[in-house]
N, C-alpha and C positions, 0 to 999 in steps of 0.2 A: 402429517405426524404432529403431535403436540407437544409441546413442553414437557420434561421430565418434570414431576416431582421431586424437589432435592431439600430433603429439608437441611437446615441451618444451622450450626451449633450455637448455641447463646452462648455467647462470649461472658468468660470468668475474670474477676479478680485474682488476686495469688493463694487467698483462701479457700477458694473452689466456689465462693459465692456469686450468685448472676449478678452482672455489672449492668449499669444502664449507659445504653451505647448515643451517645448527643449527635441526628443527625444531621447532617449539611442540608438533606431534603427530604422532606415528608410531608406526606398528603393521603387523604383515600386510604389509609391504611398499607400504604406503600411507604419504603423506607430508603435512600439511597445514602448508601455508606462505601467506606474503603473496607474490604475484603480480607479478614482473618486470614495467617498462615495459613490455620487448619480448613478454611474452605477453598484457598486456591484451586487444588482438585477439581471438585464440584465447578468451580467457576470457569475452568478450562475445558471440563465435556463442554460445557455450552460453545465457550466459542468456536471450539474446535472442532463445532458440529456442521454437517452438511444439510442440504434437504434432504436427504436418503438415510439420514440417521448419526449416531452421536460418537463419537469413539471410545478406542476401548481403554484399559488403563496400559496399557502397554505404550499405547499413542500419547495419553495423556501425561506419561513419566517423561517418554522422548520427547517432548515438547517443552517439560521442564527443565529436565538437562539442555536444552539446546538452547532455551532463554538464557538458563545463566550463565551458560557461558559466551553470551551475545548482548551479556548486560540489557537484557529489554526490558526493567525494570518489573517483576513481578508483582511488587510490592504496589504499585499502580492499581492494580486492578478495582474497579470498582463494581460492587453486584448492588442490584435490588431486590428487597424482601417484600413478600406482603406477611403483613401482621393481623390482616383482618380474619385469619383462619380462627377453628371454634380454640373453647380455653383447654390448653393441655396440648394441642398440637402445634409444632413446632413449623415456624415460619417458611413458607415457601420462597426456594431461590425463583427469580422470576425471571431476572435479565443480569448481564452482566458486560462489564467493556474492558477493556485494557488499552489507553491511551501510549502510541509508541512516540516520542521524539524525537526526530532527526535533525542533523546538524543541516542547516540551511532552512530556518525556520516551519518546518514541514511535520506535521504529526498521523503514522497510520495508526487509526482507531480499529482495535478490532470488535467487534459484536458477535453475537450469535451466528450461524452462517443458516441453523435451519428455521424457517418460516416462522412466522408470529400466526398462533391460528384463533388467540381468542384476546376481549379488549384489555385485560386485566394485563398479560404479555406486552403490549403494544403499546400501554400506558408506563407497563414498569421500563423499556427500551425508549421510549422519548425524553422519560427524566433522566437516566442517566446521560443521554446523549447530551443532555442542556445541561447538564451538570460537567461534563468533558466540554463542553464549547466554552464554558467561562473560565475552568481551571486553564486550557490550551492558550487562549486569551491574554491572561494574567501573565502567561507566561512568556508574551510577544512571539508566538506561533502565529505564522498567513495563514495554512492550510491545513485541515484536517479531513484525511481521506479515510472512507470506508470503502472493503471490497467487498460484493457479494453475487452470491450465483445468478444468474438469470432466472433460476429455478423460482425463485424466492421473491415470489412478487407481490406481495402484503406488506414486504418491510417499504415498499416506496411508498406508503401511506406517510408510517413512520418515518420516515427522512424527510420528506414534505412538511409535516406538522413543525417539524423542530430547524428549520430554514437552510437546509441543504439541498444541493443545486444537483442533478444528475449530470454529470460531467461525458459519459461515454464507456461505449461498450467494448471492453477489452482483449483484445486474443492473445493469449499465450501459447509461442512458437517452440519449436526446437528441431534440430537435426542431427541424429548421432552421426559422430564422426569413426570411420575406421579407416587408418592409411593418412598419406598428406597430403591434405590438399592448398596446391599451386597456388603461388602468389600471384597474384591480377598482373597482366602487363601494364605498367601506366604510358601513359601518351608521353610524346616528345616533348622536355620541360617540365614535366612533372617530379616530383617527389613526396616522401612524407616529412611529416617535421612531426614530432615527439613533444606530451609538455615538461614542462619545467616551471622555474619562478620565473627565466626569462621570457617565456612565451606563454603565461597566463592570459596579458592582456588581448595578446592574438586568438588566444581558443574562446574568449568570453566574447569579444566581439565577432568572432565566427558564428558564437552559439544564435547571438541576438542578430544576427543578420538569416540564419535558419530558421529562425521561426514568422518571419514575412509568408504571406498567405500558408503557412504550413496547415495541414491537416491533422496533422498529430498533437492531439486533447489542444486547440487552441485558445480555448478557454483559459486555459492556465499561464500563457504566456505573460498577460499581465498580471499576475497576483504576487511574484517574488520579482525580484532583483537581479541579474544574471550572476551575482556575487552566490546569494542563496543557491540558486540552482547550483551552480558549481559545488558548493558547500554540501549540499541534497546530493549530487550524484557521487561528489569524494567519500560520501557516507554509506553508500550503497556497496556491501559485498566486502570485500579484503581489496583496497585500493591500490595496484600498481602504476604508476605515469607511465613507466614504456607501454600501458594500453592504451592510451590515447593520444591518437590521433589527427593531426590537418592533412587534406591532402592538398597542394602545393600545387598550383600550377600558374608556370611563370610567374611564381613570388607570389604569387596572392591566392588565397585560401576559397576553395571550393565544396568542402565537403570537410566532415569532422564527424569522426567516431571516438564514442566514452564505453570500453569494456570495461569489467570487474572481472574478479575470480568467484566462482560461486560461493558461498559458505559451508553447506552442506555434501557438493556432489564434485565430481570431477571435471566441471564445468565452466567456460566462460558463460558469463549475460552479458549482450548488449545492451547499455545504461538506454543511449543515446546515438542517433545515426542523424544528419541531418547534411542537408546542401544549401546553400547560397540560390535566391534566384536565379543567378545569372547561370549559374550551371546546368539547371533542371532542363528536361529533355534529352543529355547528352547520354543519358547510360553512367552518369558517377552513380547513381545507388547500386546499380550493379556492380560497378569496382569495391564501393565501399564495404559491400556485403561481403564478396569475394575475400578482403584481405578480413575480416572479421573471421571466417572460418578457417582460414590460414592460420591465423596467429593464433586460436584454438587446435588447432590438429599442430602446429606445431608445438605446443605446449604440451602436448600429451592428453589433452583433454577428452573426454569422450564426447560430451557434447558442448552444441551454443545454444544456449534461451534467448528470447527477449519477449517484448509483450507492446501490440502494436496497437494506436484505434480502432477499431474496426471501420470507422469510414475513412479509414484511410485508403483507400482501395487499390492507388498506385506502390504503395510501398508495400502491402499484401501480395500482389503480381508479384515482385520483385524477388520478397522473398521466398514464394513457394519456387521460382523459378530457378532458385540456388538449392531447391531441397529444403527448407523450413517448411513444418507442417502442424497443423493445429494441435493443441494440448486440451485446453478448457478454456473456457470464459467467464469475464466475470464482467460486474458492473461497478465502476466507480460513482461513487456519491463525492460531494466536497462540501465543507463550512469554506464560507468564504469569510476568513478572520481579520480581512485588513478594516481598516477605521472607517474607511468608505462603505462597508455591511454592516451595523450595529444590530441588526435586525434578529430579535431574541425567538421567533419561528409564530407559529400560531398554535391555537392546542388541539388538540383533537379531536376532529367532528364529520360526522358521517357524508359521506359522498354521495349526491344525487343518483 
């Protein structure tokens, strides 16, 4: 499927006369600017588009409302034009982004989600993205993730040229709940312990001792700080501390789970589940899971999300074997934004 045609409103003075818009980038007849009120719309079928096709405005109004009341800053968005269309017709939307910020230096960039099918597309989606990689930058952002279908395999041309890294392929889980479900028996000497200010420094060092040989997007572990990540997951969802969890055994921490509330649905998400070396083997991911769907059924929730690596292959077992079952998939891309990557991508050029 290609690109919509959407043409562009030229942006007016107060007088009704066409203004000349100064842009941050321009080339080829392409233009990358920030995004009029009156195109927002237009700007969001695209991102809001799949490979199977674009949404409707009904989708694209709910999506509005649900920004702003999530502060995702609208006003962000950035599109590209081409200008080089004949005289009298009015510029083609090409690409478009909306870079999101998250507290713990972390930024999801949204893009297009249906496929780049021709170069003029592919060109307009790499400048903006290099255009998002300098502003997120400026702004001392580590990471800026894109998510995208599987389906959609042309844009990794596109992520390539502009020096982004495929980080891992994603599965989104879930299990409706009906009824309650039991709390895990824990072992003799066990307990939980809840955070607070007091027991921050114990869940940050829990976190950073779970990520030793982990599976789950490894890559990442060194790009933030365990302060960040903390800060990235407190920012995930409607934040409650009685959802997060150490699990305790004989005083010293084995396993740590980070729930949220979902925003939207009647839902917990699992942020984060993670175990200590020295535990692995022992069946804690299956405790850990176990009280994750507990403290959602006892909440009243209907379901629990979360979203795992796909090579993760041991905590996949785990969870289908609690009843978590696939949703969709996606694929994560990353800018890697610390000082150690300066690397402004390469530009686009045809593939043997």
């Amino acid at each position: 499927m290609s690109q919509p045609l959407i043409p562009v409103k030229p942006p007016t003075t107060p007088a009704g006369r066409t203004a000349e818009v100064v842009s941050p980038a321009s080339t080829n007849g392409l233009r990358v600017r920030a995004a009029e009120a009156a195109e927002r719309s237009s700007a969001l079928r695209l991102l809001l588009s799949t490979p199977e096709g674009y949404p409707d405005d009904e989708q694209v109004v709910d999506f509005m409302r649900y920004a702003l009341s999530r502060d995702l800053g609208l006003q962000n968005i950035k599109v590209c034009v081409d200008e080089s269309r004949s005289f009298g017709q009015a510029p083609r939307l090409l690409s478009a982004a909306l870079p999101i910020v998250s507290p713990g230096r972390s930024a999801l960039i949204m893009t297009p989600g249906a496929d780049v099918q021709d170069s003029r597309s592919a060109e307009g989606l790499a400048m903006l993205l290099r255009e998002v990689r300098s502003d997120l930058r400026a702004r001392d952002v580590r990471i800026g993730q894109v998510m995208v279908d599987p389906q959609a395999g042309n844009l990794e041309r596109v992520f390539e040229a502009v020096g982004m890294t495929r980080l891992a392929e994603i599965l989104f889980m879930q299990r409706h709940l009906r009824g309650t479900v039991t709390a895990p028996v824990l072992p003799a000497g066990s307990r939980w312990a809840s955070y607070s200010a007091s027991t921050h420094h114990l869940f940050a060092a829990t976190i950073e001792k779970t990520y030793e040989k982990s599976l789950d997007c490894p890559a990442l572990s060194s790009l933030r700080t365990v302060e960040d990540v903390i800060m990235g997951h407190k920012g995930t969802g409607d934040h409650d501390d009685k959802l997060w969890l150490l699990l305790m055994e004989r005083e010293e921490p084995s396993g740590v789970v980070l729930l949220t509330r979902h925003t939207r649905e009647s839902a917990l998400e699992l942020v984060y589940l993670g175990s200590v070396p020295s535990a692995r083997g022992r069946g804690i991911g299956h405790l850990l899971t176990r009280q994750c769907l507990h403290l959602a059924s006892s909440a009243g929730c209907a379901a629990l999300h979360l979203a795992v690596d796909a090579g993760n292959v041991s905590a996949m077992r785990v969870y289908r074997k609690n009843g978590l079952a696939e949703v969709h998939r996606r694929v994560a891309w990353i800018f890697d934004l610390t000082e150690r990557n300066s690397s402004s991508g390469n530009t686009l050029a045809a593939r043997p």
